[in-house]
C-alpha positions in Angstrom: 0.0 0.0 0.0 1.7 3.6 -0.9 2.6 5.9 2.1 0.2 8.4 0.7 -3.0 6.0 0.6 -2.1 4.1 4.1 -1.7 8.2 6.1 -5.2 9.0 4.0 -6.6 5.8 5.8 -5.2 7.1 9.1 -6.3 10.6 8.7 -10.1 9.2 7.6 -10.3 6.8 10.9 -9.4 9.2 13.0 -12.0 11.1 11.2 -14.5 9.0 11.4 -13.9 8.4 15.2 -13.7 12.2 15.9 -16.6 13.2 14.0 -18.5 10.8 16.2 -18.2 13.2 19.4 -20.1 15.5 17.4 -23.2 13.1 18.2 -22.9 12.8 21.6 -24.0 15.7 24.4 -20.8 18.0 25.2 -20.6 16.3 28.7 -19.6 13.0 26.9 -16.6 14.6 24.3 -14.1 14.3 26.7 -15.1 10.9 27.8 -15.3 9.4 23.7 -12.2 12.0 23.0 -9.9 9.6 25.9 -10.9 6.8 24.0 -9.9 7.8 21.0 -6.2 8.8 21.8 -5.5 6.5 24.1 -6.2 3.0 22.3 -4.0 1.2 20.3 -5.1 0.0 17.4 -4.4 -3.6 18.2 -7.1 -2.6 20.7 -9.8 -3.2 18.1 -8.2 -6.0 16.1 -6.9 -9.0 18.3 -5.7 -10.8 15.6 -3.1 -7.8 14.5 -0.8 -8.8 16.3 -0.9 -12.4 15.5 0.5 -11.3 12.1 4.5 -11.8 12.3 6.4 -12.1 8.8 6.0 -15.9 7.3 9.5 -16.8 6.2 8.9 -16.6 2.7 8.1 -12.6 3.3 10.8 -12.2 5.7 13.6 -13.0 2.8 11.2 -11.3 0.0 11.4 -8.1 2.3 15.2 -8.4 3.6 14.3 -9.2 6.9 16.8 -11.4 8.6 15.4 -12.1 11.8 12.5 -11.7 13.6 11.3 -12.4 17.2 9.1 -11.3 20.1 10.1 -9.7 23.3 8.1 -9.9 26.3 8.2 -6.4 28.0 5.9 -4.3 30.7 4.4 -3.8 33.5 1.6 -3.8 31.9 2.6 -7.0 29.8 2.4 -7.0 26.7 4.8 -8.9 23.7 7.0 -6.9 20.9 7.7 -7.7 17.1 11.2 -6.9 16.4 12.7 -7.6 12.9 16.3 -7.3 12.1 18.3 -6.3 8.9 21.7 -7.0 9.1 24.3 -5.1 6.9 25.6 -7.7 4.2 28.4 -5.9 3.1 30.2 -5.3 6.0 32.2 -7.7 7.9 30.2 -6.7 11.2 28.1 -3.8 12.1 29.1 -0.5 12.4 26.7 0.1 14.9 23.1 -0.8 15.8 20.1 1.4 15.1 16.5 0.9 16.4 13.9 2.5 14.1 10.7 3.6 15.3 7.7 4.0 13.4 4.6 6.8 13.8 0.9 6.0 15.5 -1.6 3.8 14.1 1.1 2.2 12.1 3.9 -0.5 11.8 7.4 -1.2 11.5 7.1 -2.4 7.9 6.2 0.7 6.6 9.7 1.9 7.8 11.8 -0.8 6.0 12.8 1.6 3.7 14.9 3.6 6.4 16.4 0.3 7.9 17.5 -0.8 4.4 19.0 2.5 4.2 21.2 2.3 7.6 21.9 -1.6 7.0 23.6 0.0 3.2 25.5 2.5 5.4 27.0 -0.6 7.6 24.7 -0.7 10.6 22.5 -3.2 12.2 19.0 -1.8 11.8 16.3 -3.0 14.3 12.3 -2.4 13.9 10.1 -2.8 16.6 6.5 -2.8 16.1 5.2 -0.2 19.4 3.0 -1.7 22.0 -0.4 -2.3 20.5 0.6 -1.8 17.1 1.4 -4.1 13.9 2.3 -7.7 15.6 2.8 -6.5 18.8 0.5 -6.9 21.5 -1.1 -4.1 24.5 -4.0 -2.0 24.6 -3.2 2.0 25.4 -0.6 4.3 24.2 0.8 6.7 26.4 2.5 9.1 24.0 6.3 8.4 24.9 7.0 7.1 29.0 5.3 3.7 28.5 6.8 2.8 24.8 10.4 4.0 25.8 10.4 1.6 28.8 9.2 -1.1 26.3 12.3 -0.1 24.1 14.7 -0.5 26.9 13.5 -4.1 27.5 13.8 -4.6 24.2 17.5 -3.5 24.2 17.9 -5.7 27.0 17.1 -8.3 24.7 18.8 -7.3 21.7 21.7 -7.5 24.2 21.4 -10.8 25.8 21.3 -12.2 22.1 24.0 -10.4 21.5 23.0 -8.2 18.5 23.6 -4.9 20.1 27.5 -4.2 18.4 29.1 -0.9 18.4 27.0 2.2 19.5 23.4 2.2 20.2 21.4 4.7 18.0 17.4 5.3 17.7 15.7 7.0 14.2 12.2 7.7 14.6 9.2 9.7 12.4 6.3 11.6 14.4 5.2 9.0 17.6 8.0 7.3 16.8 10.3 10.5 17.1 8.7 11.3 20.2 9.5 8.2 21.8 12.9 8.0 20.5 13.4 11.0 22.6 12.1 9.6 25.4 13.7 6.4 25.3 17.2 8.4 25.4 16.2 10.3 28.4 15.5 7.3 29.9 18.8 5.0 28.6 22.0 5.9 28.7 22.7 2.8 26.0 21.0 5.2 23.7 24.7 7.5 21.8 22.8 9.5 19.1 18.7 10.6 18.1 17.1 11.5 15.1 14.1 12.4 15.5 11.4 13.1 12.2 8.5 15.5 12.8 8.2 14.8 17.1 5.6 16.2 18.8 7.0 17.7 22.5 3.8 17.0 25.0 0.8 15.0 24.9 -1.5 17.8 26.1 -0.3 19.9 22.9 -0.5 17.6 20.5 -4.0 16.4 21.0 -5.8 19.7 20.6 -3.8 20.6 17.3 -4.1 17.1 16.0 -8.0 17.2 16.4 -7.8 20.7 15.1 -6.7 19.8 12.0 -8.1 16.2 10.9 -11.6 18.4 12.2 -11.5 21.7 11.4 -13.6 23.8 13.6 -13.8 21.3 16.2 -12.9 24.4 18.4 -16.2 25.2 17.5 -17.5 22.1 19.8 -14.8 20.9 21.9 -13.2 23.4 24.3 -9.3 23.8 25.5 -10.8 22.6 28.7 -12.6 19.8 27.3 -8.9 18.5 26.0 -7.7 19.1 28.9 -10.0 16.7 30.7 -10.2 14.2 27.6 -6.4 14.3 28.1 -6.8 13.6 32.1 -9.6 11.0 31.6 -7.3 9.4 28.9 -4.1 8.8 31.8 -6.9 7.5 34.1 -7.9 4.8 31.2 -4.7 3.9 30.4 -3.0 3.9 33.6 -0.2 6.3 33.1 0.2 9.8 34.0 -0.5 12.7 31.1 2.4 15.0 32.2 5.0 12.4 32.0 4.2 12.5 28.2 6.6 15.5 27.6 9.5 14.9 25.7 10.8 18.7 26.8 11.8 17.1 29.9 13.3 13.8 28.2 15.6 15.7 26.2 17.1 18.0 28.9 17.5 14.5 30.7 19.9 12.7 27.9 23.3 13.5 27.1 23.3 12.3 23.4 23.1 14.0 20.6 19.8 14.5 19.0 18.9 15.9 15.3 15.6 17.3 15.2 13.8 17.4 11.6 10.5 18.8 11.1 8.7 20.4 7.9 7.4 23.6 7.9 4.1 23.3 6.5 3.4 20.2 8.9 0.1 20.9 9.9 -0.6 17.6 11.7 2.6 18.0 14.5 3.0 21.7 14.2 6.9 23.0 13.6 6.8 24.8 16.9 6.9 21.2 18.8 10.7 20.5 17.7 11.2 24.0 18.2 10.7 24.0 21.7 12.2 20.3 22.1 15.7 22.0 20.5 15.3 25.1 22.8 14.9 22.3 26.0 17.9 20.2 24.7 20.5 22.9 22.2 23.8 21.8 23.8 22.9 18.8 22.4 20.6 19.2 19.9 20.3 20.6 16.6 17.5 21.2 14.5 16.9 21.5 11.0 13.6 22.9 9.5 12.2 22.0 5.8 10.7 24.5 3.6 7.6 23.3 2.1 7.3 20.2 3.5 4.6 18.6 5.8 4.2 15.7 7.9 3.5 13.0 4.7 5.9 14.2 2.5 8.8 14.6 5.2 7.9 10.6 5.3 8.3 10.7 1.7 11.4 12.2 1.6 11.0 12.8 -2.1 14.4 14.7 -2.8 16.6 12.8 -0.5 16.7 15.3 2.1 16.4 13.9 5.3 17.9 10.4 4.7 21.1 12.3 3.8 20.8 14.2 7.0 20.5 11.3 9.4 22.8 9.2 7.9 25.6 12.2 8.4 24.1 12.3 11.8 24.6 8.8 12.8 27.9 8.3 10.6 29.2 11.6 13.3 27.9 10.4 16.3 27.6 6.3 15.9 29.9 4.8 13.5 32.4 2.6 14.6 34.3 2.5 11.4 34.2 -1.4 10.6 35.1 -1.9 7.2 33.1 -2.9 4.6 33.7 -6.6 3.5 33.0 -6.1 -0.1 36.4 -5.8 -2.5 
């Protein structure tokens, strides 16, 4: 399915779901709002995440390994897939790559091909309740970045962690790249795609834009409470969902890409997270680009950026083994 037909499906479920609230009394938005934003999509389909790569698909796709990983509190169980770099002797480094919400790590084999070319071990991981993974809620960042520390811990005890330890992620998947290097010291160097800074942002100018003049029915304070009920639901707190503080918390480097006509994550999000984190960070802002076609990447653009980024800040230097 092409990027731009899968996001149009996103964009028209969340749609769909949104536009619902419209039916309901304004004492029930904020209740049918938490719903909404805090279920994974997994959620609603229990056999999602029964659906791991056959091995027929796995060597059609490049995929060289693939496993589960048990993680939580609250339990749930991982996909991870591995692309190993062929034409090195050994890795250069390992690089986890995170994709955005409602969607799934295949969709991002394009980027792992790309660093498994440059010499590294790339490493999907379908996120908690999406693609083959199992759990129910998202919790925009703290939950999912604990998850990805388990998941290094068993990348490591199989021994497929070589060289330093970098994370690439796009949009929920940027976000919670951040957060997992605030929270793991494993974690050398960041890029981060079009990241959204807090949960209680992001919401309102999400809804605002899949459902324009939703202002018009659902008040700032409704979010707010939609937001509150939403931590209540999925047992986490809403305030720990701010990668501002994640960023001031890690000491690797982080590159921070976001288009300037995104209308979905707003470019003032990675403007902030740079201000929390610039003696670390850097940040890099694309004319005329929004937040499909920075997924796109049609001229190149931010692929050459984050492999610079990593080949600065992660590689190892192993030679390649091809004459």
């Amino acid at each position: 399915m092409p990027r731009a037909r899968l996001e149009t499906l996103l964009r028209r479920g969340f749609l769909g779901l949104l536009t619902a609230m419209l039916f309901f009394p304004v004492t029930g938005c904020a209740s049918l709002l938490s719903e909404i934003m805090v279920s994974a999509p997994n959620r609603f389909n229990p056999f999602g995440s029964k659906n791991m790569l056959s091995p027929p698909e796995r060597k059609l796709l490049g995929v060289d390994q693939q496993f589960r990983v048990e993680v939580g509190p609250p339990d749930a169980k991982l996909a991870v897939s591995v692309i190993e770099p062929e034409n090195f002797a050994e890795p250069r480094g390992t690089i986890l790559v995170l994709h955005g919400i409602w969607n799934r790590s295949i969709w991002m084999l394009g980027t792992a091909q790309m660093f498994a070319d440059e010499g590294y071990r790339a490493v999907l991981v379908d996120l908690r309740g999406h693609g083959a993974s199992t759990g129910k809620w998202l919790t925009y960042g703290p939950r999912e970045s604990r998850d990805i520390s388990q998941v290094i811990d068993a990348l490591e005890d199989r021994e497929l962690v070589v060289g330093r330890l970098g994370v690439y992620g796009i949009s929920y998947g940027a976000t919670t790249s951040i957060h997992v290097a605030g929270g793991d010291p494993r974690i050398s160097a960041v890029v981060a795609v079009a990241p959204f800074s807090k949960m209680r942002d992001e919401v309102p100018d999400y809804s605002r834009t899949v459902l324009p003049g939703i202002e018009d029915w659902v008040s700032d304070d409704t979010f707010e409470e939609a937001v509150d009920a939403a931590g209540e639901q999925g047992g986490f707190d809403p305030d720990l969902s701010d990668a501002l503080a994640a960023i001031r918390k890690t000491e690797a480097p982080v590159l921070i890409m976001h288009g300037q006509d995104d209308w979905l994550v707003p470019p003032y999000h990675s403007m902030r997270l740079y201000e929390a984190g610039r003696d670390h960070a850097e940040l890099v802002l694309m004319p005329r680009l929004g937040h499909i076609s920075i997924w796109f990447d049609a001229e190149g653009e931010v692929a050459a950026k984050a492999k610079n980024w990593f080949e600065r800040h992660l590689a190892s230097g192993a030679k390649s083994a091809a004459p």
